[in-house]
N, C-alpha and C positions, 0 to 999 in steps of 0.2 A: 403841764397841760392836762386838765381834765376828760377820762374818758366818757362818752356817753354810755351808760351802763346797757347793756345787752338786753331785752328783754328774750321770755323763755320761747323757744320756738321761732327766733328769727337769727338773721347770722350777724356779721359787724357790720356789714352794706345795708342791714335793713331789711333782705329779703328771705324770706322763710323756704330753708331747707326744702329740697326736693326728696322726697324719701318713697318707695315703694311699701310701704309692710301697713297701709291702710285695709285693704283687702283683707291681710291677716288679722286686723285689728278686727278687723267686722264680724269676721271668722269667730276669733277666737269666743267673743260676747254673744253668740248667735248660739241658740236650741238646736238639739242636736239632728235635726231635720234639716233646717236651715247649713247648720255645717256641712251634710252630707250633698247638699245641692251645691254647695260651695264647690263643695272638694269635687264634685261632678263636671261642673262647669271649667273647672282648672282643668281637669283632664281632655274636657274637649278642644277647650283653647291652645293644647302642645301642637305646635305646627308639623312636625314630623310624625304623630302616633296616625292619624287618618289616612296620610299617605302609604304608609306602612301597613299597616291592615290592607289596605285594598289591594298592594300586590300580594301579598302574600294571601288571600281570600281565592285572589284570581287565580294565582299560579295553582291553588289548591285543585279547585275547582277545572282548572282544564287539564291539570293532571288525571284528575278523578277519570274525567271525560276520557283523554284519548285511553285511558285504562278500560272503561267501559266498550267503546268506541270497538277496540279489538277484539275484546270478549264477545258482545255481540255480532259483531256484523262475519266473524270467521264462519260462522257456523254456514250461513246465507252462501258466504264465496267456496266456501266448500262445495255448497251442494250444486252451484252453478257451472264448477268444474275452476274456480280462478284461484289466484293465490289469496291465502288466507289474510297474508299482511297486504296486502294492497291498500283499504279503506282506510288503516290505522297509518301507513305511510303517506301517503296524501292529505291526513288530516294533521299529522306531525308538522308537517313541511307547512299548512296553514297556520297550524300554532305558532310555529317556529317566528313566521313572516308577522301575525299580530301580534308577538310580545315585542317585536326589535319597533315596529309601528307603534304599539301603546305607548314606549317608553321615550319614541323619538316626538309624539306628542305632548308629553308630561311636561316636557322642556320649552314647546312654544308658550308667549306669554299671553296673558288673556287679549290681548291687545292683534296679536298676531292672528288669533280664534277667527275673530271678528272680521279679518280681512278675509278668511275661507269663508265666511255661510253665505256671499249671495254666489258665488261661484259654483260650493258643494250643490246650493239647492236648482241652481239653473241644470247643471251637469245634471243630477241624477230627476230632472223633468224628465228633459231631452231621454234621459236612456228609458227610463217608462214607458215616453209613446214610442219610442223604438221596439219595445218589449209587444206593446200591445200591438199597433197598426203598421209593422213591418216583418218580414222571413226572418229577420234577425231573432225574433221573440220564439221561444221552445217552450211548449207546454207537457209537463212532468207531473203525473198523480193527481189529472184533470185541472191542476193549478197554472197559466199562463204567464208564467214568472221570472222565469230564464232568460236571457240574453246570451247569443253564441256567436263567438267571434273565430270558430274554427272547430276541430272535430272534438278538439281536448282541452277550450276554452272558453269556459261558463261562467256565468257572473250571475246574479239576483240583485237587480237594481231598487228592488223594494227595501231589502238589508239597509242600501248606503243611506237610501231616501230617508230613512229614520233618524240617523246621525246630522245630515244636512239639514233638516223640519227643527231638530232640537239647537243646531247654533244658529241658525237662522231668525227662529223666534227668539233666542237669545238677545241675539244683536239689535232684532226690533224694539223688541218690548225693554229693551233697558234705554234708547233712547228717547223712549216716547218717556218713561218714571212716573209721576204720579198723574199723567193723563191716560193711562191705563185703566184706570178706577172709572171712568168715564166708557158709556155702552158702546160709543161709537169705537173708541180709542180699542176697546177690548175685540170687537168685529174684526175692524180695518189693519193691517192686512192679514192678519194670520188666519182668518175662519177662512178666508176666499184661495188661499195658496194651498191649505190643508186641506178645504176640499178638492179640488186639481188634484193632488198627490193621492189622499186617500179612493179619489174616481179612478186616478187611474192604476192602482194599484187592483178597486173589485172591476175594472176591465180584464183583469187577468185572472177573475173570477179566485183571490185568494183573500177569504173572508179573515181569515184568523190573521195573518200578517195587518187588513185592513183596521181589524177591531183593536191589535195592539198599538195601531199609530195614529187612531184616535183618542187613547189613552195617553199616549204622547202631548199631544197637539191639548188636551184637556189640563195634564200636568201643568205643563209651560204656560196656561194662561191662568192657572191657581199661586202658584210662586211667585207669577208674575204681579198679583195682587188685583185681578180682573174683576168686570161685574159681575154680582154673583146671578143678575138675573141671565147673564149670554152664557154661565159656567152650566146652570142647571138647565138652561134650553137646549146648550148642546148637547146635554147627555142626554137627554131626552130625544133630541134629534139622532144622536146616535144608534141609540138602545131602538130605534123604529128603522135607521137602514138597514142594521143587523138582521132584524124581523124580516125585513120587506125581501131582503138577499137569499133568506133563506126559504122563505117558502115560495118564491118561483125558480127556485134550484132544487129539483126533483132528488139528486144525491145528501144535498144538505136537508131536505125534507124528512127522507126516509133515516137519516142517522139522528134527528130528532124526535123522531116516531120509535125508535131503539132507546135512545136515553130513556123515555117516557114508558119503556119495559115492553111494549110490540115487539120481541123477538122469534115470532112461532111463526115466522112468515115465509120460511126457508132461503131468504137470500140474504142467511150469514150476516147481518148487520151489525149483531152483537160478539161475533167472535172474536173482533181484534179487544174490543173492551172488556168480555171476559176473559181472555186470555190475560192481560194484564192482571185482572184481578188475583185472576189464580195464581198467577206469577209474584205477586206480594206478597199472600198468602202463603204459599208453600216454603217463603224464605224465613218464615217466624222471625223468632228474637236475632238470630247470630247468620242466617243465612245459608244457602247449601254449599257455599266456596265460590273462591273467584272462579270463573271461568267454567262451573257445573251447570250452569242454568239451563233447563230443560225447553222452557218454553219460547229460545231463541232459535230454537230451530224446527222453524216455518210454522210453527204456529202464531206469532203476533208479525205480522208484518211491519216493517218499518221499524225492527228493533232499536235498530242502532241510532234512530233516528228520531222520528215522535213519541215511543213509549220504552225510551232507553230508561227513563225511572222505573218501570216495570222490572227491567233486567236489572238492574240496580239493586232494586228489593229482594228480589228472590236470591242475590250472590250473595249479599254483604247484610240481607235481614234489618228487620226493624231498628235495630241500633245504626246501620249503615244509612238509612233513610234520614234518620234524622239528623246525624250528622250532617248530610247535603243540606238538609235546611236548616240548620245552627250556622251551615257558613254563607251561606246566601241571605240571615239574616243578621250578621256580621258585618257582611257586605254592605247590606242596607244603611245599617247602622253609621258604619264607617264613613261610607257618600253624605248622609244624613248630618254627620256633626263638618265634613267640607262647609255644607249648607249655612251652617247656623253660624260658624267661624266667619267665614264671607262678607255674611248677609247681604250681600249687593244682588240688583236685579238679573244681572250678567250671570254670575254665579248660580243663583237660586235656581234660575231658568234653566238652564244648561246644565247644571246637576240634577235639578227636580225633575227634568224630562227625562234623562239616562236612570235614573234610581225608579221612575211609573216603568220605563221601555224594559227590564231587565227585571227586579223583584216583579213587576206584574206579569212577564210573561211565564215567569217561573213557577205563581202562583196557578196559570191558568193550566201550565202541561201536567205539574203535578196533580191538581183536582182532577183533570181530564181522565188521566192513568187511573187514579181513585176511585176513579165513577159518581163525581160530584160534580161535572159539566158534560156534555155533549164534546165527543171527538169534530175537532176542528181545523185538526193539522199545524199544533205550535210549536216549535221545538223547544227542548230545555236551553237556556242561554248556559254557555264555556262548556254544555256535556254534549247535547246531540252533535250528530253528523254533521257537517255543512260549510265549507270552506267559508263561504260571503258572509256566512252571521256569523262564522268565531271573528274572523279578519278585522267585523264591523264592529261588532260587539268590544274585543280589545282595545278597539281604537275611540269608542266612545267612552270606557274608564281612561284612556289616557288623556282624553280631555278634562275631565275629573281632575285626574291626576295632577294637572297643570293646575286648576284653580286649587288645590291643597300644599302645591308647593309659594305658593304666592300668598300674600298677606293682599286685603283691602289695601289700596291708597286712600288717604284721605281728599277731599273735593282740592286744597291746595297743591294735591302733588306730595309726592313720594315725602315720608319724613327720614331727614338729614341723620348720619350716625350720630351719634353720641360721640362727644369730644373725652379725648382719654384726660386725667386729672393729675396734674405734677407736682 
């Protein structure tokens, strides 16, 4: 019996081999640019190297912090008569509680996300106007932001509001998909929720909190693939209630009157900001030691907390600075290739809102410290002081962390293993 002879490239059924080494083929015949892009893109695509980086980024980074954390703020409880580890205990014990919460989020699946953002975003409404128009709400450093539920239980409902704004638009804008590109589509609902949250956030007159969660709300509707005329109106709209905020707030007036070098006015405007400086300053290349820093004690206020990069600089010096920003843009980096692995709107959203909330705030306290913005009151995100933004902040890379442990589905449904070959 005659066989039908094989041709090349197909098997005895007729059907041509399944082989992976195309990619390598392409590689291999590709300029050496093209190879390096290759060989770039392979590394973004390793499903465990981005999860990876981001804890170990994190865990860097709030190490750093409650390291700083102590250093600064003993000096403060010293002189106020308390125990020196208190501030550093209390922020452990936060740490402690957002790493066991990041990593118990890493684990839900995008699917489960979804089922929390209209509940997060209902919840932390409700706790706002509690913040704002009830005795519940404590205002701390002229800022109305606190919520107290007892002598020794505070919370900042602005914090959560961040997290809940970001899988909330998540969850909308991926199931509106390519009606998003459409002006109405990009409006309806996230401009009309975000303003709610972002009002009532400057109810409680905290401008800097308000400015990063319109960065937010801006993110998530660029990822999202929005119109670019409602992208550039908003910020426009933005950049004008920032203005309008500040010049009928006599405090936020006069510390923009300071930035602009009016400091001969005798009411100290510029001392927390040059105090910082000098505090960079005098830490040169290598630093004056851990735990030396001269100018954390009662010279800059709020060490431990808004111009911890200041004490930062002056302990660990110009090499220790930029270290913190090597790995916060590590960080960036690492969220960045989640993004592009992904590419779904779910994804995009919900990571591109957490990577604006977190690299942009960080950008803003270090300029601030710098003397290249006006003092605003931002903290450094995994360093400053603050139980409610470590807690929140861990827990929004652990949503991260979930979409980098997950591969896309395709629109059919999950694809089936691979059958073994006998």
């Amino acid at each position: 019996m005659a066989r039908t002879p094989v041709q090349p490239g197909t098997s005895a059924k007729g059907h041509a081999p399944q082989t992976h080494t195309a990619p390598a083929a392409e590689a291999a015949g590709a300029t050496g640019p093209q190879r390096l892009r290759h060989r770039l893109n392979e590394l973004a695509g390793r499903p465990s190297a981005s999860y990876y980086w981001i804890i170990g980024t994190t865990v860097a980074l709030t190490c750093i912090g409650l390291m700083t954390v102590l250093s600064a703020s003993a000096a403060e409880s010293i002189s106020e008569g308390m125990d020196p580890y208190t501030l550093f205990i209390k922020e452990s014990i936060f740490a402690a509680a957002g790493m066991v919460l990041m990593m118990g989020l890493s684990f839900v699946p995008p699917s489960g996300l979804k089922k929390m953002a209209w509940p997060a975003l209902v919840l932390s409404i409700i706790l706002l106007m509690l913040v704002v128009f009830t005795p519940l709400g404590v205002s701390i450093g002229g800022n109305r932001n606190w919520i107290s539920f007892g002598p020794s239980v505070q919370f900042q409902p602005s914090e959560a509001a961040k997290l809940a704004l970001a899988l909330w638009m998540a969850m909308v804008l991926a199931r509106k998909g390519d009606l998003v590109r459409q002006w109405r589509h990009t409006v309806m609902p996230v401009v009309p929720a975000g303003v709610v949250v972002v009002g009532l956030i400057l109810g409680g007159h905290d401008l800097g909190t308000a400015v990063i969660t319109m960065s937010i709300i801006g993110a998530g509707l660029f990822f999202a693939g929005g119109s670019k005329r409602v992208l550039v109106s908003a910020v426009g709209l933005g950049i004008g209630v920032a203005a309008l905020m500040a010049a009928v707030s006599g405090n936020r007036t006069a510390r923009l009157s300071g930035f602009f070098g009016n400091c001969d006015n005798g009411q100290g405007l510029c001392d927390q900001a040059q105090n910082g400086l000098y505090a960079l300053a005098s830490g040169r290349w290598f630093g004056v030691g851990l735990g030396q820093s001269r100018q954390k004690w009662s010279w800059i206020p709020e060490a431990h907390n808004d111009f911890i990069f200041a004490i930062l600089g002056e302990e660990l010096g110009l090499i220790g600075t930029l270290a913190i920003i090597v790995l916060y843009a590590i960080l960036a980096f690492a969220i960045f290739r989640v993004i592009m692995r992904r590419n779904d709107t779910l994804a995009r959203v919900a990571c591109g809102s957490v990577l604006a909330w977190i690299i942009g705030q960080a950008f803003v306290n270090i300029a601030m410290v710098a003397g290249l913005l006006p003092v605003i009151g931002v903290p450094l995100p995994l360093i400053s002081y603050g139980g409610s933004a470590l807690v929140v902040t861990l827990a929004a890379l652990g949503v991260v962390l979930s979409f980098a442990r997950t591969a896309r589905e395709p629109a059919g449904g999950p694809t089936p293993a691979p059958q073994e070959m006998h």
